[in-house]
C-alpha positions as CSV (number, residue, x, y, z in Angstrom):
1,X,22.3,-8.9,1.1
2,X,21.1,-6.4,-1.3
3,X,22.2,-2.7,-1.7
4,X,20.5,-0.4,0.7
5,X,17.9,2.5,-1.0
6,X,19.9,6.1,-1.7
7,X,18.4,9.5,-2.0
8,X,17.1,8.6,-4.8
9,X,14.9,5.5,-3.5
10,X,16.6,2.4,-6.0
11,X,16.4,-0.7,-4.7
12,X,17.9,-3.8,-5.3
13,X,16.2,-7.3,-5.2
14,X,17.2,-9.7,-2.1
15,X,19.7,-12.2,-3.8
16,X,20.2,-14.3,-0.7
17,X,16.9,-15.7,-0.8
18,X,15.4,-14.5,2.6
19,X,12.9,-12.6,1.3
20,X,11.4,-16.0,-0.1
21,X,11.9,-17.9,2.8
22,X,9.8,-15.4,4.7
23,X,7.2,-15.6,1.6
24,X,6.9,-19.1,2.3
25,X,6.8,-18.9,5.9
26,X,3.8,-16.4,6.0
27,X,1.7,-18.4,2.9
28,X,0.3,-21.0,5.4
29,X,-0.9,-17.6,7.2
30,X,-4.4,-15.7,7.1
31,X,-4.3,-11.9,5.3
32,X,-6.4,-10.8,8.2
33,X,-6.5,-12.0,11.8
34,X,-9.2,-11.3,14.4
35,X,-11.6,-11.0,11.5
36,X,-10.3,-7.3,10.2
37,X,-7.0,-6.8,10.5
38,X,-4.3,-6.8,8.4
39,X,-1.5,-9.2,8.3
40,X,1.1,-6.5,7.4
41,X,4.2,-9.1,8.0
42,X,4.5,-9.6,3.7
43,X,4.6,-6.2,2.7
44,X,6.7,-5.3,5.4
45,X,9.4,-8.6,5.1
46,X,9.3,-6.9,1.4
47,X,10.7,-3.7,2.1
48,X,13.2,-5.0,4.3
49,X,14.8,-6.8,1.6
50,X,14.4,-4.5,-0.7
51,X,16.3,-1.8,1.3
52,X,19.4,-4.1,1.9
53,X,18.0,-5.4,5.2
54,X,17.8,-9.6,4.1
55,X,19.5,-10.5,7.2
56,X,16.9,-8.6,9.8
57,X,13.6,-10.2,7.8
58,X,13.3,-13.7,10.1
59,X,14.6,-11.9,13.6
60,X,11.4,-9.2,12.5
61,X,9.0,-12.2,11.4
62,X,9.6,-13.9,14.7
63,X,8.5,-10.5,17.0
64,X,5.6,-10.2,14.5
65,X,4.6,-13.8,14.6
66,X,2.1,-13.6,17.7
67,X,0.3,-11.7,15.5
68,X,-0.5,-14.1,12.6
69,X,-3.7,-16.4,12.4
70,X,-3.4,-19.7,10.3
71,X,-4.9,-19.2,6.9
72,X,-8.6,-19.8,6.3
73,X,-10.9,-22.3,5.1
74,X,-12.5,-22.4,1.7
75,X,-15.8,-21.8,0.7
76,X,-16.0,-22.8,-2.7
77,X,-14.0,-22.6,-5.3
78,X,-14.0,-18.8,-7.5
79,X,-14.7,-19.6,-11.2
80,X,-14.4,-17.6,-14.8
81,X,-18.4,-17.7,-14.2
82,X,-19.3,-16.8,-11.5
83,X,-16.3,-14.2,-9.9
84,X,-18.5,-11.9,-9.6
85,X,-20.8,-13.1,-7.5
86,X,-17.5,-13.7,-4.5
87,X,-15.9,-10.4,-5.2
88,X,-16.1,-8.0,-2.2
89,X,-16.9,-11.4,0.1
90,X,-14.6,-11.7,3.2
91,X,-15.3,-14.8,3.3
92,X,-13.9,-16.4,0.1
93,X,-10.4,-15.2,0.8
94,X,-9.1,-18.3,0.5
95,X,-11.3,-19.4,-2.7
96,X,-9.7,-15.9,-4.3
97,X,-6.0,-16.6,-3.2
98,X,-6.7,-20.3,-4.8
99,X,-8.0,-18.7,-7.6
100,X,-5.3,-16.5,-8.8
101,X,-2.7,-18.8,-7.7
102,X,-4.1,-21.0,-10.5
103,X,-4.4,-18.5,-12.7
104,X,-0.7,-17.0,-12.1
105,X,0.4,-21.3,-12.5
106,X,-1.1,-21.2,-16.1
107,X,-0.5,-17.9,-17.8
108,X,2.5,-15.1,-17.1
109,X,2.0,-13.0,-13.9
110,X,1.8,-9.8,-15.9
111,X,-1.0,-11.1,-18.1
112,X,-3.1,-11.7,-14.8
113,X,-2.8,-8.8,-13.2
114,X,-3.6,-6.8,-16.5
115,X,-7.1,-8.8,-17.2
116,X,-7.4,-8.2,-12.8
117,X,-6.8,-4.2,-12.7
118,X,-9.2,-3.3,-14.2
119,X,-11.7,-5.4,-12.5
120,X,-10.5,-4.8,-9.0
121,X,-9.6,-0.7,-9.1
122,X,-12.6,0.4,-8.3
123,X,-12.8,-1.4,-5.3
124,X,-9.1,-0.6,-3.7
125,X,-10.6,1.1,-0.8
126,X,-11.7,-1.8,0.8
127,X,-9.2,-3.8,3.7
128,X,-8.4,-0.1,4.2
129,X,-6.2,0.1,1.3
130,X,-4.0,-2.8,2.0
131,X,-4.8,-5.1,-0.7
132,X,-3.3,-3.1,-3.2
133,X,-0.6,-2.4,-1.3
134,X,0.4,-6.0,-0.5
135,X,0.4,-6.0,-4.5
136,X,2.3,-2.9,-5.0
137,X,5.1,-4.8,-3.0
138,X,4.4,-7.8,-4.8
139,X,4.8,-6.4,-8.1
140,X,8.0,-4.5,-7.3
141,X,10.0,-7.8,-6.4
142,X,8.6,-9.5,-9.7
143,X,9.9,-6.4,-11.5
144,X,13.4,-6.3,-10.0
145,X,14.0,-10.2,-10.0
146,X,13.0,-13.6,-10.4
147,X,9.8,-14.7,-10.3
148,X,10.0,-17.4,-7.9
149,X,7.6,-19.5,-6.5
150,X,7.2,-17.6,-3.2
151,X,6.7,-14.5,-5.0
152,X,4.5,-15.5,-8.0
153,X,2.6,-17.1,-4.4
154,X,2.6,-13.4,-2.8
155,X,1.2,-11.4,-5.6
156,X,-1.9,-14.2,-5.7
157,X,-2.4,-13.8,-2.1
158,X,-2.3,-10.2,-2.6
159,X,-5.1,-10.3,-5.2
160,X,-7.1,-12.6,-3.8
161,X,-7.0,-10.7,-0.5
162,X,-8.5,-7.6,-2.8
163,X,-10.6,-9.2,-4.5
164,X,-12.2,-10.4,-1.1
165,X,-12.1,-6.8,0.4
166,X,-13.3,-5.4,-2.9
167,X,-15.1,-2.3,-1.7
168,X,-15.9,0.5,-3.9
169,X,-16.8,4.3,-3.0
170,X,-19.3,5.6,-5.2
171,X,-21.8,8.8,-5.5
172,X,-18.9,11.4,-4.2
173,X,-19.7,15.1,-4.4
174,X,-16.9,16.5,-6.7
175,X,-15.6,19.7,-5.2
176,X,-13.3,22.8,-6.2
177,X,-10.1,21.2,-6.6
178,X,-6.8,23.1,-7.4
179,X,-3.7,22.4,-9.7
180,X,-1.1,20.9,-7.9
181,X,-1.6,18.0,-5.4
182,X,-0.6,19.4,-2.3
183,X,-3.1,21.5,-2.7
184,X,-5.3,19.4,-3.9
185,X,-4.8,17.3,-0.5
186,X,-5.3,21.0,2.0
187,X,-8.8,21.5,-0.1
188,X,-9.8,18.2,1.1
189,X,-13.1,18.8,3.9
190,X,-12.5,16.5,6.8
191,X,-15.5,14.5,7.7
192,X,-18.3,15.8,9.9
193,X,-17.5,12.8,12.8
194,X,-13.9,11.6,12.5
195,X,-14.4,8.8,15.2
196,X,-15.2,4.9,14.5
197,X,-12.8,2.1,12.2
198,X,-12.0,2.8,8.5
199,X,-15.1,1.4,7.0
200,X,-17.4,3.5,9.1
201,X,-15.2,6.0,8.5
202,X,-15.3,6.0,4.6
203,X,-19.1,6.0,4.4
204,X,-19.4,9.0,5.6
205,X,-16.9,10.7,3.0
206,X,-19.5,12.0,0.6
207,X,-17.5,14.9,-1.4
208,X,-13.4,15.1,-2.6
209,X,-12.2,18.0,-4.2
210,X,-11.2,17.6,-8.4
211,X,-7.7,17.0,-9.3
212,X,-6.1,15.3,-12.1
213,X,-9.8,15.2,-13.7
214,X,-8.5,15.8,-17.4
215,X,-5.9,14.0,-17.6
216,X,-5.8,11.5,-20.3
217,X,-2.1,11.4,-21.6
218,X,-0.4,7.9,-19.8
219,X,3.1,9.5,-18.9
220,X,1.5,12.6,-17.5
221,X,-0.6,10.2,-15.4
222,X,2.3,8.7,-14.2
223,X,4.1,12.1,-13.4
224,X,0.9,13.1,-11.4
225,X,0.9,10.0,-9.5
226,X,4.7,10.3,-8.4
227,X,3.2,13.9,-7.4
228,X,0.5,12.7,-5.8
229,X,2.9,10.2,-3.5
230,X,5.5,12.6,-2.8
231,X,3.0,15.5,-1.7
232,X,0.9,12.9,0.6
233,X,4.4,11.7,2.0
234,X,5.5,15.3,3.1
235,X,1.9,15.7,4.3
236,X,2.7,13.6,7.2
237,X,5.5,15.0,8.5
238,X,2.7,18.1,9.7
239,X,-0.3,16.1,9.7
240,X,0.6,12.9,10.6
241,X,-0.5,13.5,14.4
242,X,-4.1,13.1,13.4
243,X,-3.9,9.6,13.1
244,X,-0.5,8.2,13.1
245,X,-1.0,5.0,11.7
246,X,-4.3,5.2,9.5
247,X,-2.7,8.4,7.9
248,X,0.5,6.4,6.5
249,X,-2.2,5.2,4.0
250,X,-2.3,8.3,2.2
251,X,0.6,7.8,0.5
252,X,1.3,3.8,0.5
253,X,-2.1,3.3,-1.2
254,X,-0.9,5.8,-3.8
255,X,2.4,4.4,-4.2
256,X,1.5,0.9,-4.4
257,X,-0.4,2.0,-7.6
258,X,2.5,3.4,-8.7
259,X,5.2,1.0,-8.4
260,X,2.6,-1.1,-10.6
261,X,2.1,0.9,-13.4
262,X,5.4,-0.3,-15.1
263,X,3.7,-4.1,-15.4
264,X,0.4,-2.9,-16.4
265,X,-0.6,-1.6,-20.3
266,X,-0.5,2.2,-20.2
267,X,-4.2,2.2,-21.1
268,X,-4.5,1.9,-17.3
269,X,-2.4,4.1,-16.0
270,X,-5.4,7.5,-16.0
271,X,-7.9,5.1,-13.9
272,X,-5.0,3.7,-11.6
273,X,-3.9,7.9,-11.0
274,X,-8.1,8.1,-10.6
275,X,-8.5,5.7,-8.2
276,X,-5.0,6.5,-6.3
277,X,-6.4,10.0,-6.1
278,X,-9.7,9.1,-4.5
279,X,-8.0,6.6,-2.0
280,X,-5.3,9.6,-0.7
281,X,-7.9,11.9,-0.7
282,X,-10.4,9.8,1.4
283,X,-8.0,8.8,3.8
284,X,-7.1,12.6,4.5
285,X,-11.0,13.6,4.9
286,X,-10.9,10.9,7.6
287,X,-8.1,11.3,9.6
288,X,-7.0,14.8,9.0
289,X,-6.1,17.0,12.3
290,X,-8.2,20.1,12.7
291,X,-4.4,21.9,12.4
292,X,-0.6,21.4,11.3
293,X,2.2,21.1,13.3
294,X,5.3,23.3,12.2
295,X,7.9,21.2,9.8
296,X,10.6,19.8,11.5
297,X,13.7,19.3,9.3
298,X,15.3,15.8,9.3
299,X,19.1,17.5,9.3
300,X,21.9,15.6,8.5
301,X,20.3,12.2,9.0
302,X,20.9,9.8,5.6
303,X,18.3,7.6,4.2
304,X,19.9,5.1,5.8
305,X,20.1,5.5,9.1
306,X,16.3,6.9,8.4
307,X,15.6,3.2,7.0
308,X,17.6,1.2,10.1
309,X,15.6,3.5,12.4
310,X,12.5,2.6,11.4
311,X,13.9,-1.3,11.6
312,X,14.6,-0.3,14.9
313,X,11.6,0.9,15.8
314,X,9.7,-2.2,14.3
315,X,6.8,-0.8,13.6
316,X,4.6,-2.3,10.4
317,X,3.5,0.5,9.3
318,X,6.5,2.8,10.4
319,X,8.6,0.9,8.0
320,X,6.4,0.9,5.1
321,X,5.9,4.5,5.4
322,X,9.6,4.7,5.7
323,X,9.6,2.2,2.2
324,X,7.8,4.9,0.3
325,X,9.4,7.5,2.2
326,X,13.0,6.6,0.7
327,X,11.0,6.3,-2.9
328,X,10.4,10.1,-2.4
329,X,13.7,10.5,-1.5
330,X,14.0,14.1,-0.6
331,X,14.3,15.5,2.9
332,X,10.6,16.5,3.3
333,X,9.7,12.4,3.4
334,X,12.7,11.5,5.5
335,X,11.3,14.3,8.0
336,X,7.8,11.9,7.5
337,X,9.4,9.0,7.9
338,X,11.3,10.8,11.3
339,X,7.7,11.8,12.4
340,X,6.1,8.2,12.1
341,X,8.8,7.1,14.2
342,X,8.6,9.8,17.0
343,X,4.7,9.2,16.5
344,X,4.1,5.7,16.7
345,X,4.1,2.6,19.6
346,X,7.3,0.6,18.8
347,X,6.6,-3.3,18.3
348,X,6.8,-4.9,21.1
């Protein structure tokens, strides 16, 4: 079993190989099911084993199982000539998972998702965000140990699934912004009707305030994204009530781009913080509260008791949140994490 996270949110990679039994197990299933939602089961298998939790990843699969859809049929295969004409195409899931898994068989991992970044940023906002994530996880167990088969398998599934759900949000009204990102994220102007799914949602955001716009030094893109992800993840612990589960996304997009950045060339680290930005700030405009709730300190509760809660609890998105939470590390994101909990319907 691997070492549980601390404050500080390190991680150790799974060593028992559970985390790539579950990988294996969820490969012969869909990344949607019921023709929208999100099969959250790999990121979430992810984070358990990353935070020392190997030995509770099957019992978790099997309550989440009911859930899963087989994986779908092809259309036709994706090709060097004519990608573009399948990306942002539900559809061809399966033709983009096929794709990048031959792609990932013939050249290294990290040489794929550089040529793919690029190409699929500007369209992270579709699948409500969770295509990158599923890769943000992805990337961070390639980066902390073997690339196995099951994993080098999970970060094509991850692309493909984005490159299916490619979506991107253009003609935004830029707004008065401000300098730091948490108030960058309180100047953000809720939308007019905050009813409806995500992609209904999302067409009606039409103006975000400016942050970040200047940036063009790599590291301080980095430092600004770790910003970003820290100030969304205390964000929830007042404003988390709005919508309990969408709102997770506001930090989870932003750290999925982040836990990337170390396998991609620093020439595309500004447009990663960009497009991170835009997601965060999107998601607030839709599911913001019309008011804050007063901060309620974790106490003397340790990361890990915050993490085994959240296993507890069971929740997809509870966990994940928790995940990024622990990255944070401070006590303003285990108070998040705390509020996700008391906020959300445990899984069944």
């Amino acid at each position: 079993m691997g070492t549980p996270t601390d404050l500080r949110g390190d991680t150790r990679t799974d060593t028992t190989g559970t985390l790539d039994e579950a990988l294996q197990r969820l490969h012969s299933s869909g990344p949607e099911r019921l023709g929208r939602l999100t099969n959250h089961a790999p990121m979430a298998v992810e984070a358990l084993a990353a935070h020392g939790q190997a030995a509770a990843v099957h019992r978790w699969l099997d309550g989440y199982a009911p859930k899963l859809e087989q994986f779908p049929a092809g259309v036709e295969p994706v090709t060097d000539a004519d990608w573009r004409r399948a990306l942002g195409d539900p559809r061809r899931a399966a033709d983009w998972i096929a794709h990048f898994e031959r792609a990932i068989a013939e050249r290294p991992w990290r040489e794929v998702l550089a040529e793919w970044w690029p190409r699929l940023l500007p369209g992270m906002y579709g699948g409500s965000t969770h295509p990158v994530i599923r890769v943000g996880h992805a990337v961070r167990t390639l980066l902390a140990g073997e690339s196995t088969a099951p994993r080098l398998a999970e970060l094509a599934h991850g692309l493909g699934y984005w490159a299916a759900r490619h979506r991107p949000v253009e003609g935004l009204a830029v707004l008065p912004g401000a300098g730091r990102a948490v108030d960058a994220l309180d100047a953000v102007r809720p939308i007019g009707e905050r009813d409806g799914g995500f992609p209904g949602r999302l067409a009606r955001v039409d103006a975000l305030p400016e942050w970040a716009a200047g940036v063009t030094d790599p590291e301080e893109a980095r430092a600004l994204l770790a910003e970003l992800v820290r100030a969304a993840t205390h964000r929830y612990a007042t404003h988390g009530h709005g919508e309990e589960t969408m709102l997770v996304h506001a930090a989870t997009a932003p750290n999925a781009v982040l836990r990337a950045l170390p396998a991609l060339p620093r020439t595309l680290w500004v447009p990663s913080l960009r497009a991170a930005w835009t997601a965060s700030a999107a998601v607030t405009a839709m599911y913001a509260p019309d008011a804050p709730v007063p901060y309620a300190p974790p106490g003397s509760v340790t990361a890990e008791e915050v993490f085994a809660r959240a296993l507890a609890h069971g929740d997809e998105h509870v966990i994940k949140l928790t995940d990024t939470a622990l990255d944070v590390g401070d006590e303003p994101a285990l108070a998040a994490a705390l509020r996700a909990i008391e906020l959300s319907e445990p899984m069944g």
